[in-house]
C-alpha positions as a printed NumPy array, in Angstrom:
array([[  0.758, -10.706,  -0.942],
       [  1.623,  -7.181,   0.527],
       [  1.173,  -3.769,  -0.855],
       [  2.822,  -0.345,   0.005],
       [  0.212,   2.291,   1.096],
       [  0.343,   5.552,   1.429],
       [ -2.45 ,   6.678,   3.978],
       [ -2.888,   9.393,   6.497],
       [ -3.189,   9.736,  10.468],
       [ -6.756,   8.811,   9.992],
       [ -6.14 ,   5.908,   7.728],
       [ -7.536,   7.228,   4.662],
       [ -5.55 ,   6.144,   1.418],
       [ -4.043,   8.269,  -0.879],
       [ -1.928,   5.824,  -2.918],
       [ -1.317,   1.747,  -3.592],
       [  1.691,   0.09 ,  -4.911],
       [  2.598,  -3.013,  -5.722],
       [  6.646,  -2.883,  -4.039],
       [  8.882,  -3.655,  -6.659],
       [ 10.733,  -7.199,  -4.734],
       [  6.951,  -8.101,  -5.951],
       [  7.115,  -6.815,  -9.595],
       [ 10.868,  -8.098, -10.103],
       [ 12.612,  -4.99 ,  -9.378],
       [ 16.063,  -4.671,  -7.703],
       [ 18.365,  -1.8  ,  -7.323],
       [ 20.786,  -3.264,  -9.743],
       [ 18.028,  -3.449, -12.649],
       [ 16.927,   0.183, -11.994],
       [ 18.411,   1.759, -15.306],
       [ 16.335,  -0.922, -16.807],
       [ 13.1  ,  -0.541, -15.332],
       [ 10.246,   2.238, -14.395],
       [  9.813,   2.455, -10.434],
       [  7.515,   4.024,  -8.595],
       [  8.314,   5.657,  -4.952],
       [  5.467,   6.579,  -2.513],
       [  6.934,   9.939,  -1.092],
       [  4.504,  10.931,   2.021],
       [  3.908,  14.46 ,   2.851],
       [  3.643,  16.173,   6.329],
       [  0.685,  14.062,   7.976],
       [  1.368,  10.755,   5.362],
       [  3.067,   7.486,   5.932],
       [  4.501,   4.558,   3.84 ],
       [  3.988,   1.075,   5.359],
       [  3.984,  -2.362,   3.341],
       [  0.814,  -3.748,   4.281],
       [ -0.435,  -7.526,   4.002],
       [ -3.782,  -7.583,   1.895],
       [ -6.313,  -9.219,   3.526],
       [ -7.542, -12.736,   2.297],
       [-10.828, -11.352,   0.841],
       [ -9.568,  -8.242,  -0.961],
       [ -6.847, -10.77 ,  -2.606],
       [ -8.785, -10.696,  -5.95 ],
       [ -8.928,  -7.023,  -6.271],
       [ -7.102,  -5.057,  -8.679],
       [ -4.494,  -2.307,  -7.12 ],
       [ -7.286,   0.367,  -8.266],
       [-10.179,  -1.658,  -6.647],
       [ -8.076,  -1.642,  -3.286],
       [ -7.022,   1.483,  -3.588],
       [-10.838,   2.899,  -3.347],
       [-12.311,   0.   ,  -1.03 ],
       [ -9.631,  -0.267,   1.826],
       [ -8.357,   2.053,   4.396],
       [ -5.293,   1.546,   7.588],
       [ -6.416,   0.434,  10.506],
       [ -3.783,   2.791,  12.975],
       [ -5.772,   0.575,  16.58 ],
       [ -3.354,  -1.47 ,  18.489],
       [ -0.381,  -0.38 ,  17.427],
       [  0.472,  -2.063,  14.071],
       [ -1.051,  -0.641,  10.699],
       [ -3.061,  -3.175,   8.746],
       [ -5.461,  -3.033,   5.57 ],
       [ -9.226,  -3.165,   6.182],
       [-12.305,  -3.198,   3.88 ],
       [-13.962,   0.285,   4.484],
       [-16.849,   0.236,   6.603],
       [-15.228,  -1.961,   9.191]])
């Protein structure tokens, strides 16, 4: 399961988002649904992020406060804090 993150050039969150192809949105169902956009400011990406095996049980909240984007190597992915 992925997730769209908003985070900054340290890695620190700011938002989590489940991306609607998860949630059964499409651009032709639009007028018939809510959706959310992630709209980074100066300093802020977007990426859709894989959620690591152990943080697969969390809730989007509980991620949202426990993870943060790992910017080493070249490709962003979601860690537990701490790590």
């Amino acid at each position: 399961m992925k997730v769209q993150v908003q985070f900054d050039e340290t890695g620190n969150v700011s938002a989590v988002l489940y991306p609607s192809s998860q949630t059964g949105g499409s651009k032709e169902g639009l007028s018939a649904q809510n959706v959310a956009i992630l709209k980074p400011r100066d300093g802020q990406q977007v990426a859709t992020l894989k959620i690591p095996r152990e943080l697969r049980e969390l809730t989007l909240a509980q991620l949202h406060s426990c993870v943060r984007v790992d910017l080493r190597g070249g490709a962003a992915r979601l860690i537990a804090k701490g790590k």
